[in-house]
C-alpha positions, 0 to 999 in steps of 0.5 A: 962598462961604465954608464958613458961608455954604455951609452956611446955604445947604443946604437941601432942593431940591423945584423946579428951573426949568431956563431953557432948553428940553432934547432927549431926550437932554439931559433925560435926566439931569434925569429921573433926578434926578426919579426918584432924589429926587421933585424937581420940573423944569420947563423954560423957555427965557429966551431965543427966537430970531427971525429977521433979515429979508433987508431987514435982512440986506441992511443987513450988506452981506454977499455971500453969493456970495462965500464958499465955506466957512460956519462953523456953531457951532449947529443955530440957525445952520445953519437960519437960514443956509439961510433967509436965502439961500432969501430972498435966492434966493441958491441955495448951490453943491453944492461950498460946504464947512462947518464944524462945531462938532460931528458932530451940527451936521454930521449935521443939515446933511442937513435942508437939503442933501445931505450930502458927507463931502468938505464936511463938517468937525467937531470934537468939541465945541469950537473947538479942535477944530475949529481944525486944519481951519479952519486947513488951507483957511485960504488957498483959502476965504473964511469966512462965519460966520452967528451971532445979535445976540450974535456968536461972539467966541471965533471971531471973535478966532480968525479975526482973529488968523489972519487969515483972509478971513472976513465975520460975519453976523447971521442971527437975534437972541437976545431975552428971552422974555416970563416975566410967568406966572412972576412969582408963581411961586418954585422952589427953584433956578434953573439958568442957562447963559447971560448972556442968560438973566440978562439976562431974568430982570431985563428981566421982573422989574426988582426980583428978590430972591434970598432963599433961591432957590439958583442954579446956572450953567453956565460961567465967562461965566454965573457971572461975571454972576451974581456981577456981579449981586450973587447968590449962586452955590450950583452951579457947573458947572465947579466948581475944587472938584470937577474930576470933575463935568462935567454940570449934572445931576451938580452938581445931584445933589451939592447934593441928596446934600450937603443931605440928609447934614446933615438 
């Protein structure tokens, strides 16, 4: 955005919708925001999660017998891997290993089966961290990576390049979530962190008109189809400018800060 733009752009925040739904821990930095500069926060996911059937399962033509190592990249993943074989009674061996995006997915393994550390494989946050353990039982495991209706590409290419012995299985589906309460009701800035959540907003309100509603987006994906859309994007997190500002909610502070130096 151009520096004249940008400042015919900053005006006061007093309502932020954030479109997905937070943890505690997650909420936490918004609610310093709340309490800092009186804003108002709302959350509301744009998107919901349904699961696939084992009849539809069954049309993938995945045999879950015939994998010893599953890939888990969400705690969605973990919950609906464990639900589609209690359906398909397909009873998960105590020697199946997993590998996981984080300690947190790994840790929430113990919600569906006990947890060995011999098994159990995480990185810190991204696939590159995880890569070096997957890349070490890349000749004894055959993969299973369970994943929603928009897959996992970045893993996908990974496991394809490598060539690994692998099967993608869709388990659940990542679909709009019904927003017509919200068509009469307008926020100061609205915070998206995926495609699908864009995706939404225009599903449910075909005719949406920016105007003077300031957007933030979380990563290069998010930001590129917002701009595609022809909207103008206030906050970017990560932003090229500010390379020390990692956090939605810190971006989000600096906006406010930036406004209220020129009132």
């Amino acid at each position: 955005m151009q520096s004249a733009e940008r400042k015919d752009r900053l005006r006061p925040v007093e309502s932020i919708l954030v479109t997905q739904l937070t943890t505690p821990n997650n909420q936490a930095p918004y609610d310093r925001l709340v309490e800092k500069y009186g804003v108002k926060i709302d959350y509301r996911p744009f998107t919901e999660v349904q699961p696939v059937t084992a009849k539809d399962f069954r049309k993938q033509k995945v045999n879950l017998e015939e994998h010893s190592a599953v890939i888990f990249t969400s705690k969605s993943a973990v919950d609906h891997y464990f639900r589609v074989c209690d359906e398909m009674r397909y009873k998960v061996p105590a020697e199946m290993k997993y590998f996981c995006i984080s300690e947190a997915i790994a840790l929430y393994l113990q919600k569906h089966t006990t947890y060995r550390k011999r098994k159990v494989f995480f990185g810190t946050r991204t696939l590159q961290d995880l890569k070096p353990h997957l890349i070490k039982h890349k000749k004894k495991e055959k993969f299973l990576l369970p994943c929603s209706n928009l897959g996992k590409q970045a893993y996908v290419s990974f496991l394809q390049e490598n060539e690994f012995n692998y099967s993608e299985a869709v388990m659940y589906l990542s679909v709009s979530s019904d927003l017509s309460d919200l068509e009469n009701v307008t926020y100061d800035l609205l915070v998206f962190f995926s495609p699908i959540s864009i995706d939404s907003l225009y599903e449910n309100f075909p005719n949406f008109k920016q105007n003077n509603t300031r957007i933030a987006a979380y990563g290069d994906t998010t930001a590129h189809v917002l701009l595609d859309k022809k909207l103008i994007l206030d906050i970017m997190v990560p932003d090229p400018k500010n390379p020390h500002i990692t956090s939605m909610a810190e971006a989000i502070e600096c906006y406010i800060k930036e406004v209220r130096q020129l009132a």
